[in-house]
C-alpha positions, 0 to 999 in steps of 0.5 A: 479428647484425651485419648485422641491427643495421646494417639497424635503424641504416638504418631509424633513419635513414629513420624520422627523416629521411623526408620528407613532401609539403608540404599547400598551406594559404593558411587560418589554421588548417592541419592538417599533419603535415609538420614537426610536433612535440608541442607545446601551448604555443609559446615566447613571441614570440622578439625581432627580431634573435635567433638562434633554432635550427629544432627541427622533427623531419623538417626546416622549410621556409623559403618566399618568402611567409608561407602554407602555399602559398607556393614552398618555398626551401629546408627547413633541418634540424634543429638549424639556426640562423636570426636572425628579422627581421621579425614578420608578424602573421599566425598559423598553428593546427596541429593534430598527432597531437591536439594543437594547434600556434600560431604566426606566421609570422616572416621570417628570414635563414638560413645555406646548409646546407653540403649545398646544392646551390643556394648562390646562392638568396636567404637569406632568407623565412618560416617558422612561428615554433612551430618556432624555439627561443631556448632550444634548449641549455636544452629539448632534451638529447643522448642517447648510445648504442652498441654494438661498431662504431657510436656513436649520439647524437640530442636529446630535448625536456624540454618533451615528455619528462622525462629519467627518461621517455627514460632508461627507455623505452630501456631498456625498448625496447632490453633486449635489444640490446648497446647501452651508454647514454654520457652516463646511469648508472642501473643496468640488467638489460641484454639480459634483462628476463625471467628467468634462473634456471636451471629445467633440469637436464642432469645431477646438479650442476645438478639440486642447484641448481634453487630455486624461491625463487631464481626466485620471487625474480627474478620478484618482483624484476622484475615490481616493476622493469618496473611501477615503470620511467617510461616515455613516458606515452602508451597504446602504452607502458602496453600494452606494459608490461602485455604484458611482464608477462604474458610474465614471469608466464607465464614464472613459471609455466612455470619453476615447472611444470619444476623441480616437475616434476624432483622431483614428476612428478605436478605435470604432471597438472595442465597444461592441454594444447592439444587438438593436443597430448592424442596426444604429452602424455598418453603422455608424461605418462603415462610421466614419472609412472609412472617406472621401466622404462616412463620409461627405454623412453620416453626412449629412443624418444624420443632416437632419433626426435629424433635421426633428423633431426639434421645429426649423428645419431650425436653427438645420441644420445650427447650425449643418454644422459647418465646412461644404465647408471648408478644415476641413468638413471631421473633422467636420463630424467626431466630430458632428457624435461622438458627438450626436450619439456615445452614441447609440452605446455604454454600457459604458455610466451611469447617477444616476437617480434622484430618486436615488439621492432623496432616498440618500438625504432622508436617510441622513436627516433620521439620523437628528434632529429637522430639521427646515427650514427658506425659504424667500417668492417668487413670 
């Protein structure tokens, strides 16, 4: 699980920090994805002599003449202080994911990087002013996260994003990670936003807890949660909270089939089956709705076929005949059958691939910046 969290760390890092081939541009209007940002509307024209601080996501190249052409100097990083100098006049039109970005180009003096391996190029030239911010403590806020060795903390734009947006999207894309969220407090249903009522039994205790209402409840409690969550308004997260609803409405149903299931087998009668599996779910039915000896036989043919091809054969068939010889062995062949092979028979079950959770998490990092990340050193 380590390993798979410190992979996920490093793709945080290529995500937000790759690098992209400069498009030679000598025009007003330039579409360039480089080092762009969603922006509609530039801050208004910053005074000579201010400090203003870069604000492009992946980086702002600082070049000897004002055009997209010019030689590059040197590319400044995020969160980088400049002092503008002078104004050119000449302006610059960027159109990015849609959106329109204007500017001018501006000439600076900058400070070296302390990662520079050049310290003796000359410090200063011109950028495109769209992205410099004279407000940077005022628009951009830290967002502090963690989990067991590593802490994390990146910047989102207040212009962009509201903070509720950011709060929630996390959230929504990191539900099922051990992250904890520093600098926010906002109640959370860490880890699961599916649900957590049992809808198994393993023996009499638990089979006396099953509730259909306290599942009815956490599925209304949720569905209404993951509607209601604010998240980044744009198209791929409106999909992926109607997919997520539809996982957990599935789930819904699949739950409620089960526990019926335990008190009333004929419920399964009711199922719509893959036509692969009639051959196993029909006999298998069958069996669980008829009860009795036919239902005790099944069981036990089945725990031993199961078992054949466990690493531990003769652990897995004792595990498996809770109940076996008592006054309840019809019960228990009814909740271990409902158990381990009801699923097999059924449409209504749904899981979230781990790609998919990845792709969330990777968009949601995509809206940062200037992610870093301090992680402790382990064996």
């Amino acid at each position: 699980m380590y390993i798979l969290k410190r992979i996920f760390v490093l793709s945080f890092i290529c995500l937000l920090y790759a690098c992209k081939e400069d498009k030679k541009q000598n025009t007003s209007t330039v579409s360039d994805t480089r080092d762009s940002i969603i922006v509609s509307i530039p801050e208004k024209q910053q005074p000579i002599n201010t400090i203003n601080t870069v604000i492009a996501k992946n980086g702002l190249f600082v070049r000897k003449r004002p055009e997209s052409g010019s030689e590059i100097i040197i590319k400044l990083p995020f969160k980088s202080q400049v002092k503008i100098i002078e104004h050119t006049g000449i302006t610059l039109e960027i159109r990015d994911s849609g959106k329109q970005i204007k500017g001018e180009w501006v000439k600076i003096n900058f400070e070296l990087p302390e990662e520079s391996s050049n310290q003796n190029i000359d410090q200063s030239g011109y950028v495109f002013n769209a992205f410099l911010s004279s407000r940077f403590n005022n628009r951009f806020k830290i967002l502090k996260w963690g989990e067991i060795f590593c802490d994390f903390q990146a910047y989102f734009d207040t212009d962009t994003y509201s903070e509720l947006e950011i709060i929630d999207t996390f959230q929504f894309a990191f539900r099922d990670v051990e992250y904890d969220l520093y600098n926010y407090e906002k109640p959370f249903f860490w880890y699961n936003l599916g649900l957590e009522t049992s809808y198994t039994a393993s023996n009499l205790e638990e089979l006396s807890r099953l509730s259909l209402d306290t599942l009815t409840e956490e599925y209304n409690r949720k569905y209404k949660y993951i509607q209601n969550l604010n998240l980044i308004d744009e198209e791929y997260w409106e999909k992926q909270r109607k997919r997520e609803l539809s996982i957990l409405k599935k789930s819904y149903d699949f739950y409620t089939i089960q526990i019926k299931a335990h008190f009333d087998p004929k419920i399964l009668l009711t199922l719509d089956i893959p036509a692969s599996k009639h051959e196993f779910c029909d006999v298998y039915i069958e069996r669980l709705v008829s009860g009795g000896q036919l239902l005790i036989d099944y069981w036990d043919n089945f725990v031993e076929e199961q078992c054949k091809n466990n690493y531990s054969p003769s652990n897995c068939y004792h595990e498996s005949i809770e109940g076996k010889g008592t006054e309840h062995e019809e019960t228990y062949a009814r909740m271990y059958l409902i158990k381990w092979a009801l699923g097999r028979c059924t449409k209504l079950d749904a899981y979230r691939a781990y790609e998919e959770q990845t792709e969330m998490q990777e968009r949601f990092v995509s809206t940062l910046y200037g992610f870093e990340e301090d992680c402790q050193e382990t064996d």
